[in-house]
NUVO-799781 format. One record per atom (N, C-alpha, C, O): x, y, z. Coordinates in steps of 0.1 Angstrom, whole numbers, plus 5000, padded with zeros to 4 digits. Example, Ala and Ser with C-alpha at 12.3 -4.5 7.8 and 13.67 -1.06 7.14 Angstrom:
// residues 2
513249435078/512349555078/513249675078/514249675085/512849785071/513749895071/512950005079/513450115080/
//
This chain:
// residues 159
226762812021/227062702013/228562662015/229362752013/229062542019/230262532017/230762392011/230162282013/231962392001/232662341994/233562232000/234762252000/233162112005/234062062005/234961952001/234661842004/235961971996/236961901987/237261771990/237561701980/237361702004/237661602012/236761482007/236961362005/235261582007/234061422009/234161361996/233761431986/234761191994/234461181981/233861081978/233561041967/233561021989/233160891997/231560831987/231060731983/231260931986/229260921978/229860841968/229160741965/231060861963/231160801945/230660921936/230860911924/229961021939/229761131924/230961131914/232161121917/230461131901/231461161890/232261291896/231761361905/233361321891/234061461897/233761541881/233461491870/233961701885/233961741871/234861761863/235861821866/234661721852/235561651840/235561811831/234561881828/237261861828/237361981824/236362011808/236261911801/235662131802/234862081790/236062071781/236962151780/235861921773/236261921758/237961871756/238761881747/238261801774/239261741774/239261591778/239061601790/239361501777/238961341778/240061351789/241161411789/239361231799/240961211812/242361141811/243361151818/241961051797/243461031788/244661151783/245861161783/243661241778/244461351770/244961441786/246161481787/244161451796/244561521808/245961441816/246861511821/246161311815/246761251826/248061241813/249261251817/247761231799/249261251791/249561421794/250661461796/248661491793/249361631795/250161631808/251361671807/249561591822/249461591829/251661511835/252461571842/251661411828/252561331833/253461441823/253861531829/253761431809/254861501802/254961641811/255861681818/253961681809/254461821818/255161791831/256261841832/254861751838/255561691854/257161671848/258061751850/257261561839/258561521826/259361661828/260361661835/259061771822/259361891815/259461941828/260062041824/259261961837/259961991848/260561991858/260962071867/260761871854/261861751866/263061761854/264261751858/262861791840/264161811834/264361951835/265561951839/264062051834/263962181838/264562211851/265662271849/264162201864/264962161871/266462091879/267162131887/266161941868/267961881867/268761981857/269961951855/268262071851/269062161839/269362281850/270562301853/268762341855/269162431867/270062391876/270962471879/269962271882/270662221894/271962221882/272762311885/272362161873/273862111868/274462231864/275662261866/273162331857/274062481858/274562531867/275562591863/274262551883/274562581893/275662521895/276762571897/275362391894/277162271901/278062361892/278962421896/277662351882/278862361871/279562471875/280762451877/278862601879/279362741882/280262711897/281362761900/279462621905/280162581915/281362501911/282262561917/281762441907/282762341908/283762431898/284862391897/283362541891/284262611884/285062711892/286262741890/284362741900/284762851914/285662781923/286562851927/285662651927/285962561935/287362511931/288162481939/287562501915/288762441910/289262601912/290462611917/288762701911/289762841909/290362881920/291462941920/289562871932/289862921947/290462801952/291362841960/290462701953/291962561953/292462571944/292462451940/293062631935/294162651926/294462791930/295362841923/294062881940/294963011947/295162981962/295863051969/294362871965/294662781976/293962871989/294462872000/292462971985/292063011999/290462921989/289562981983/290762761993/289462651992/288562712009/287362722008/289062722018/288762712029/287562842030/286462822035/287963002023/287063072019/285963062012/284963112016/286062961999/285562981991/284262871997/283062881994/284662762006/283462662011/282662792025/281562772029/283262872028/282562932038/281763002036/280963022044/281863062024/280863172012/280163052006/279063052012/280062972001/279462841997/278162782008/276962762006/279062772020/277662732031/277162842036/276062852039/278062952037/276763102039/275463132026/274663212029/275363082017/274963112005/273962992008/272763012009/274362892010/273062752009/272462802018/271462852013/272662822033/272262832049/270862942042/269662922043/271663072033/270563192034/269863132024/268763132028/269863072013/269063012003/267862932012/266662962011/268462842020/267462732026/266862872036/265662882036/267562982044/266463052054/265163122047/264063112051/265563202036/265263262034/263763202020/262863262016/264263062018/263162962012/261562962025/260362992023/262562912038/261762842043/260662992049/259462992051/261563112052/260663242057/259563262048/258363242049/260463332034/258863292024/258263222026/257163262031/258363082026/257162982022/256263022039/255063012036/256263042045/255863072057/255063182060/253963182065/255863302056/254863462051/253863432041/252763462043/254163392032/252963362017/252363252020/251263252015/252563132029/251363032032/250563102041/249463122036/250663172055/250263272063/249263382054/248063372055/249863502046/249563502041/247563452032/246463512033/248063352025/246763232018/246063232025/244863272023/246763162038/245763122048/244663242055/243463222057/245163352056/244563472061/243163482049/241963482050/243963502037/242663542024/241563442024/240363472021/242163292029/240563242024/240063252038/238963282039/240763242049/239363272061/238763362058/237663342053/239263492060/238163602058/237463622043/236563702041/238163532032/237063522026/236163442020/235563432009/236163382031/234463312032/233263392031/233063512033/232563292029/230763352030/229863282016/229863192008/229363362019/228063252007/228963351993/229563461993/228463251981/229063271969/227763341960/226563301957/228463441957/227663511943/227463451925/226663471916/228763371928/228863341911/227563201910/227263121918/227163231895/226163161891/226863041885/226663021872/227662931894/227962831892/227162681899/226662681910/227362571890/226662461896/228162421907/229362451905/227762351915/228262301929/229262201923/230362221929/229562101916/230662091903/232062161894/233162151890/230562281896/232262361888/232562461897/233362551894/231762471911/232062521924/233362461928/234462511929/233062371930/234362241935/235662221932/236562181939/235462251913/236562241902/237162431902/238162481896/236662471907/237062641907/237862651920/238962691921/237162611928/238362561947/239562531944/240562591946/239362371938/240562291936/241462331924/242362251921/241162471914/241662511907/243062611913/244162621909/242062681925/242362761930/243462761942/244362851944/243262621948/244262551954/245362501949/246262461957/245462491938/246362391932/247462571928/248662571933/247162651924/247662751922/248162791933/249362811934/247362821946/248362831957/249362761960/250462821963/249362661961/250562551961/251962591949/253162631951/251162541935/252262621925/253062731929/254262721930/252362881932/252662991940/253662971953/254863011951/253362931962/254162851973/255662781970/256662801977/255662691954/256662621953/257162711944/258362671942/256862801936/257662871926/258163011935/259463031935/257263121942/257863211944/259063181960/260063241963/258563111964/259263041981/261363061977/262263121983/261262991966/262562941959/263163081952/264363091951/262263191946/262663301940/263463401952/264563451953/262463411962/262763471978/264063441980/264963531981/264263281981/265563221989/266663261981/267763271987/266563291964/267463321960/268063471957/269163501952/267163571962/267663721966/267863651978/268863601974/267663601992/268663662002/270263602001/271263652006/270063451991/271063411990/272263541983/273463531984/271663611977/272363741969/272863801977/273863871972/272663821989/272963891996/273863852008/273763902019/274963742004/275963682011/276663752016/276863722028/277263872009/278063992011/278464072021/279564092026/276664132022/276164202033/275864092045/276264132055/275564012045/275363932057/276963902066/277163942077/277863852060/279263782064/279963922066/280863922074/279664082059/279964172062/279464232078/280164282087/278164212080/277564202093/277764122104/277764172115/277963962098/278663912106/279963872115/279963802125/280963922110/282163932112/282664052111/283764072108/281464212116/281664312119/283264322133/283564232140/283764432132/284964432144/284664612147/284764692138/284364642158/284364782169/285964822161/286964742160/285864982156/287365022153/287065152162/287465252156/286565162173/287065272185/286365392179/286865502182/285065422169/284565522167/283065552171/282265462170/282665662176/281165592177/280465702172/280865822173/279165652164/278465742160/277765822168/277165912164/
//
């Protein structure tokens, strides 16, 4: 039996969640989107703010030139270390639903088969955009140890 989410072309009703009208879903639907895009711009200005507080302090001792190089080491591992996750954990996804295919056991109609997929997908995705960004920001933690590795210098000893 297989599920697929693409054909929508027949015109079937889709299945409608029980005991929620598609008005009350698409207001839930939009405020919450709302509440996260503010959620978000509330993160991003906390961050500037910390930035630009650092920024006024290390150009007022006048090593500005350090402080942007720890700055773009810190974005660079933020963005690598985003895009690695999102790559291991979609990989990952992708692995679990091939091999788990096969005919289905649960005693559902082919409706709330469809609605349990696309439940299930929508959560991967979520998963993908929430933990991707958690990842990027441990390796960004780890500015220290990187620029410590990087700009390692031979002092004539050897293990």
């Amino acid at each position: 039996m297989s599920y697929d989410l693409t054909n929508d072309a027949d015109g079937s009703p889709s299945a409608n969640f029980p005991g929620i009208s598609a008005n009350h879903l698409r207001f839930v639907t939009r405020w919450g989107l709302i509440a996260l895009a503010a959620l978000f711009l509330f993160l991003i200005l906390w961050w500037a703010m910390g930035v630009y507080t650092d920024w006024l302090w290390f150009s007022h001792l006048e090593f500005q030139a350090l402080f942007t190089k720890v700055l773009l080491y810190r974005v660079l591992l933020f963005i690598d270390g985003t895009a690695i996750g999102a790559v291991v954990l979609a990989l990952n996804f992708y692995l679990a639903t091939r091999f788990a295919r096969g005919q289905s056991v649960l005693p559902l109609s082919p409706d709330s088969m469809r609605l349990l997929v696309a439940t299930i997908a929508a959560g991967v995705i979520a998963t993908l955009l929430i933990a991707s960004p958690v990842l990027g920001s441990m390796v960004s933690g780890r500015w220290q140890t990187f620029l410590l590795f990087m700009n390692r210098i031979p002092f004539g000893i050897s293990d």
